[in-house]
Backbone as ProteinMPNN parsed JSONL, in Angstrom:
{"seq_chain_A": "XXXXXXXXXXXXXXXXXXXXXXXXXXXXXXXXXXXXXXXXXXXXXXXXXXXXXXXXXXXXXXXXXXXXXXXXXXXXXXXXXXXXXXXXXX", "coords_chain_A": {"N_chain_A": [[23.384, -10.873, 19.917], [25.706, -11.086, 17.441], [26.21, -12.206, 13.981], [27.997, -13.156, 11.481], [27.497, -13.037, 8.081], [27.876, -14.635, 4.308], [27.771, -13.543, 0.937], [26.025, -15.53, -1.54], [26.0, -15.605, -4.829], [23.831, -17.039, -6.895], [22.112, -19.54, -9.587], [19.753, -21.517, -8.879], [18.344, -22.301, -6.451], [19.993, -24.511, -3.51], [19.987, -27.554, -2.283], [18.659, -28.633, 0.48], [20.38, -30.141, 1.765], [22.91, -29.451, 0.938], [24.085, -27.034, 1.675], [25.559, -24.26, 3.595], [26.556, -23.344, 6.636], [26.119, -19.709, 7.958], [25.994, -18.502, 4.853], [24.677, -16.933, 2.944], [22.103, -18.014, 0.306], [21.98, -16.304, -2.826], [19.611, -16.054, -5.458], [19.277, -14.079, -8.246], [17.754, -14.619, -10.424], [15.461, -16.394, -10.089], [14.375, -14.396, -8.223], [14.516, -15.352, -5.243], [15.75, -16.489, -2.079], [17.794, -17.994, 0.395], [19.071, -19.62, 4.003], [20.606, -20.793, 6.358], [19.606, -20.75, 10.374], [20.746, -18.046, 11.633], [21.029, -18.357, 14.775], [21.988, -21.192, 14.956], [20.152, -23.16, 14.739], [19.538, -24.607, 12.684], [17.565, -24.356, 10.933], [16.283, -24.07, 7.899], [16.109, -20.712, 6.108], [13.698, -19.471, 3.762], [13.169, -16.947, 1.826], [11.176, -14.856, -0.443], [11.798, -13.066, -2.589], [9.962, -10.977, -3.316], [7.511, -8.771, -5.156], [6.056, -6.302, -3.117], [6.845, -8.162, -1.129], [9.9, -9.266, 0.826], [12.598, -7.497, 0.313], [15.673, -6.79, -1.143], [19.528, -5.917, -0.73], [22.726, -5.059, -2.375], [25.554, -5.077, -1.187], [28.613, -2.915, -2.251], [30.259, -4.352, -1.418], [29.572, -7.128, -1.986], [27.837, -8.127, 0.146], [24.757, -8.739, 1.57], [22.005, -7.316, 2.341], [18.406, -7.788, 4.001], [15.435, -7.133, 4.081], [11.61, -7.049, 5.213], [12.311, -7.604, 8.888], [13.291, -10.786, 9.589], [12.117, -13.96, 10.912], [12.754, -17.241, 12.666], [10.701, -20.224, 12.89], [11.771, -22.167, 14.295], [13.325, -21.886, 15.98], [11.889, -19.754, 17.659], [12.97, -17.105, 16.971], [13.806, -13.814, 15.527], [14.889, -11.599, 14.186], [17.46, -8.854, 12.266], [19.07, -8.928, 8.859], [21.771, -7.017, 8.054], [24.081, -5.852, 5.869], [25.937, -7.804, 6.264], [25.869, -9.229, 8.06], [23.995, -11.047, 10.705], [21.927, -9.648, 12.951], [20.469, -10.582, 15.925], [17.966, -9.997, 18.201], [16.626, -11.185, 19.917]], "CA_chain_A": [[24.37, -11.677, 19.216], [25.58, -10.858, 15.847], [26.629, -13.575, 12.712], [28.75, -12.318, 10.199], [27.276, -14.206, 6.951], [28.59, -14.336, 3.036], [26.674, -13.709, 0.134], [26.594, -16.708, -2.76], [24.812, -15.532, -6.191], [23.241, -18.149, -7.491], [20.767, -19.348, -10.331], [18.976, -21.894, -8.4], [18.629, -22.675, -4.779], [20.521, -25.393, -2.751], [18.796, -28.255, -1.426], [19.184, -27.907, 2.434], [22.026, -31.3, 2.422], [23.806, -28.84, 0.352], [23.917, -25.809, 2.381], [26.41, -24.245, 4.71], [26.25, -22.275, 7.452], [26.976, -18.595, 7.662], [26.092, -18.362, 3.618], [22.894, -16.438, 2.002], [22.009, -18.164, -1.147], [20.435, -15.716, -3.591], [19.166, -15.885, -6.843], [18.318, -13.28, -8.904], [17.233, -15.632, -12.017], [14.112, -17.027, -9.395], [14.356, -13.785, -6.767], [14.503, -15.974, -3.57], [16.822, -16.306, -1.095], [17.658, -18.981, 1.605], [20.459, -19.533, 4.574], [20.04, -21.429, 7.451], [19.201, -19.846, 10.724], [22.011, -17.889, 12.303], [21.026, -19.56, 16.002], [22.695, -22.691, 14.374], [19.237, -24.232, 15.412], [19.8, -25.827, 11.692], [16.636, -24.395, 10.245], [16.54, -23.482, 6.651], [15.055, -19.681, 6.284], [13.636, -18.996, 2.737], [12.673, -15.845, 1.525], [10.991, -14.937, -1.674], [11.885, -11.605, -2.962], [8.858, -10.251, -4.385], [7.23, -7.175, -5.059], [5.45, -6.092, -1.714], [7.744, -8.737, -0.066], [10.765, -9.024, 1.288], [13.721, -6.964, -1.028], [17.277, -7.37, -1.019], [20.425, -4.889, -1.138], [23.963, -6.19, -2.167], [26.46, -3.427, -1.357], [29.62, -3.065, -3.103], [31.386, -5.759, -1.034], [28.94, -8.428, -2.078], [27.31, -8.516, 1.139], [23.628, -8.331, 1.495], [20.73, -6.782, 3.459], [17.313, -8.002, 3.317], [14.296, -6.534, 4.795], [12.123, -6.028, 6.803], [13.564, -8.65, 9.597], [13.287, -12.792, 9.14], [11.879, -15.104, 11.882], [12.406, -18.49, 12.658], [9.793, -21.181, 13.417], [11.993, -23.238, 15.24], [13.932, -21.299, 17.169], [11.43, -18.534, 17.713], [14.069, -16.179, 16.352], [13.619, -12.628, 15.69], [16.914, -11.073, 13.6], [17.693, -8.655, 10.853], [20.467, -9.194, 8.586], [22.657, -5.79, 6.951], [25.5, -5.307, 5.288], [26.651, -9.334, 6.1], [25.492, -9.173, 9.401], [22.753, -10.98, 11.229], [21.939, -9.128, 13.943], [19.356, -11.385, 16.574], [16.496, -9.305, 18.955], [16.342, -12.329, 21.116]], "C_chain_A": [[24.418, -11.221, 17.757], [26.261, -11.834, 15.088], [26.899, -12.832, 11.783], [28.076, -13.413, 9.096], [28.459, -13.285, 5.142], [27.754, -14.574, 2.057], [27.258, -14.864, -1.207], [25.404, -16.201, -3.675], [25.093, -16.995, -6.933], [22.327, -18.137, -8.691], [20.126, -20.525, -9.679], [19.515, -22.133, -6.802], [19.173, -24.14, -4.337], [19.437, -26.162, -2.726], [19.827, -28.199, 0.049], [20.527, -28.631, 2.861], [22.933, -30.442, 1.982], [24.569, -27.301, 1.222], [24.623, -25.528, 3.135], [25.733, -23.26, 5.666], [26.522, -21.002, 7.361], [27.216, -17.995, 5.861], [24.736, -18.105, 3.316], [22.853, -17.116, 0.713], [21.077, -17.188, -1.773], [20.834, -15.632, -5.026], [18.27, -14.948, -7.553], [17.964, -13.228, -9.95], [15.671, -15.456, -10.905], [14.104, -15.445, -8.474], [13.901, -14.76, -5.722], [15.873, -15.808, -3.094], [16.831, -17.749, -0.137], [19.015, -18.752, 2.253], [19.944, -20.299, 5.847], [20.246, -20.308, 8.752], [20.377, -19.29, 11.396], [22.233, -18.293, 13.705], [22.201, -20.568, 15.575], [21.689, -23.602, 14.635], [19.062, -25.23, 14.313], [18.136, -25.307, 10.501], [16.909, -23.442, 9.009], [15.57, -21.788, 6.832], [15.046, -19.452, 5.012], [12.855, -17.713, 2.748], [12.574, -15.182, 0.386], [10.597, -13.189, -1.605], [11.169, -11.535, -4.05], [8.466, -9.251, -3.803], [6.292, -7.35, -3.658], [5.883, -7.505, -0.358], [8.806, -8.663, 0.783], [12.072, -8.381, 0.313], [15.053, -7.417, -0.047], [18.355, -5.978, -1.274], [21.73, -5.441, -1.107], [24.658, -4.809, -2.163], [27.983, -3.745, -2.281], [30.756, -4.084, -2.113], [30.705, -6.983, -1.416], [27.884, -8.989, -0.852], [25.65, -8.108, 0.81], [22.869, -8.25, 2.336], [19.29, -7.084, 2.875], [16.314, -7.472, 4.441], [12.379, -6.522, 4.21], [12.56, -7.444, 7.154], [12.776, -9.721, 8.827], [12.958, -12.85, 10.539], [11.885, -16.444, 11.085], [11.853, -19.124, 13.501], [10.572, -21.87, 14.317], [12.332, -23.253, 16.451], [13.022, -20.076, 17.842], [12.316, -17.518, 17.531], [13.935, -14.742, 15.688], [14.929, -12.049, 14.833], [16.457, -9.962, 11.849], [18.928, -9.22, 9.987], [20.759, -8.092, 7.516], [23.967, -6.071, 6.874], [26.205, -7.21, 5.711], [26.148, -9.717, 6.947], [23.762, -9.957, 10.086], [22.874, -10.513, 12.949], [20.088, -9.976, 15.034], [18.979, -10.318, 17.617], [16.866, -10.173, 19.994], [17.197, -13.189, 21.686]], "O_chain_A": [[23.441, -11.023, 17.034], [27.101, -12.413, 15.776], [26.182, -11.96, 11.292], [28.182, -14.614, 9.344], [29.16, -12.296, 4.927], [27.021, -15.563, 2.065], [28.392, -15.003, -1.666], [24.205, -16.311, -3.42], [26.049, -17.67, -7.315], [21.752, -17.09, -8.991], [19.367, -20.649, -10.64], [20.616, -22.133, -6.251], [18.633, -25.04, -4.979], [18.282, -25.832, -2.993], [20.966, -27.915, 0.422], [21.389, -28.287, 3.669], [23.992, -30.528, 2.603], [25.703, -26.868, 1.016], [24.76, -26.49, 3.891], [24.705, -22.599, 5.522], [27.392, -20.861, 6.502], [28.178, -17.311, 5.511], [23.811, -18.911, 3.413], [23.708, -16.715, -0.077], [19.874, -17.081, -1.535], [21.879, -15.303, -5.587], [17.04, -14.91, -7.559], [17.783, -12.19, -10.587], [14.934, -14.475, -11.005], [13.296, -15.775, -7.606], [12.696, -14.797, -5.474], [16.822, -15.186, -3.569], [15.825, -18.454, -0.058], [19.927, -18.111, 1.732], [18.754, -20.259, 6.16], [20.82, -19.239, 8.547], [21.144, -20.163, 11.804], [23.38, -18.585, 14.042], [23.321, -20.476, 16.076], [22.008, -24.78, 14.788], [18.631, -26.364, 14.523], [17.816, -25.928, 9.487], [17.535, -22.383, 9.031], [14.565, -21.699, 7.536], [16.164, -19.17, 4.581], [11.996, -17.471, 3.597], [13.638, -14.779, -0.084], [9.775, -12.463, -1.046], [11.404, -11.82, -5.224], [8.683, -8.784, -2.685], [5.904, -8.447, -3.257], [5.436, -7.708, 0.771], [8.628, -7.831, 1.673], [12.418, -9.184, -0.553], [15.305, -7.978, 1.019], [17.952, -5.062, -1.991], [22.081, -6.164, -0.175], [24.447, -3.803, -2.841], [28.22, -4.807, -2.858], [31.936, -4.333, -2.361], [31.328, -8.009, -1.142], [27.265, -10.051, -0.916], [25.35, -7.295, -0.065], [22.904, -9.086, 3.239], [18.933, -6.811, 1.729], [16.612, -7.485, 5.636], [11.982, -6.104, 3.122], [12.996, -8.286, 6.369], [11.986, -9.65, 7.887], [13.374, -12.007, 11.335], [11.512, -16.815, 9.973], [12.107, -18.981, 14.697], [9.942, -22.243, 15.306], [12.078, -23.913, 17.459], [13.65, -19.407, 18.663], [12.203, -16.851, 18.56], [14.19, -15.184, 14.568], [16.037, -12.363, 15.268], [15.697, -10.143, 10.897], [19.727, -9.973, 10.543], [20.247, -8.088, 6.397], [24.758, -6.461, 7.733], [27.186, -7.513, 5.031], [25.773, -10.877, 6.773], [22.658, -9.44, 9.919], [23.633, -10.91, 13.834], [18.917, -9.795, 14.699], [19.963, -9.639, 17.911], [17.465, -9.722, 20.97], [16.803, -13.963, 22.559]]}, "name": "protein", "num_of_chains": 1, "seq": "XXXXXXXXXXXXXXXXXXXXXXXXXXXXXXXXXXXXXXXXXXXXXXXXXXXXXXXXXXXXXXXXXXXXXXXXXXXXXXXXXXXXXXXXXX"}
């Protein structure tokens, strides 16, 4: 399955009531990241871009790739996400 998402620069992060679907929040004031999970199982996925962590790439459409993949706890979920794209394993 693949999920087209949209990137939102930010300087702080959402709280989760705030949050849509199908939208990366990232901030590169704090480096983190969040988006809920592309399943739709509803779970928030944060991800704190630090050094020997997870990085980020915004290409010239605004879209972004982060690596390496994301799991989610809830859904057991497995996925990368490039270029806008989450792409799910499972």
């Amino acid at each position: 399955m693949i999920v087209e998402f949209k990137t939102e620069l930010i300087n702080t992060l959402p709280r989760r009531r705030e949050m849509r679907e199908n939208i990366v929040y990232l901030s590169e004031k704090t480096m983190q990241s969040t988006h809920l999970c592309p399943t739709g199982c509803g779970e928030e996925i944060y991800t704190p871009l630090i050094r020997g962590g997870h990085r980020y790439i915004l290409n010239e459409r605004g879209l972004v790739t982060l690596s390496p993949s994301l799991f989610c706890d809830k859904c057991q979920t497995n996925y990368s996400l490039k270029n806008g794209y989450a792409i799910l394993d499972n």
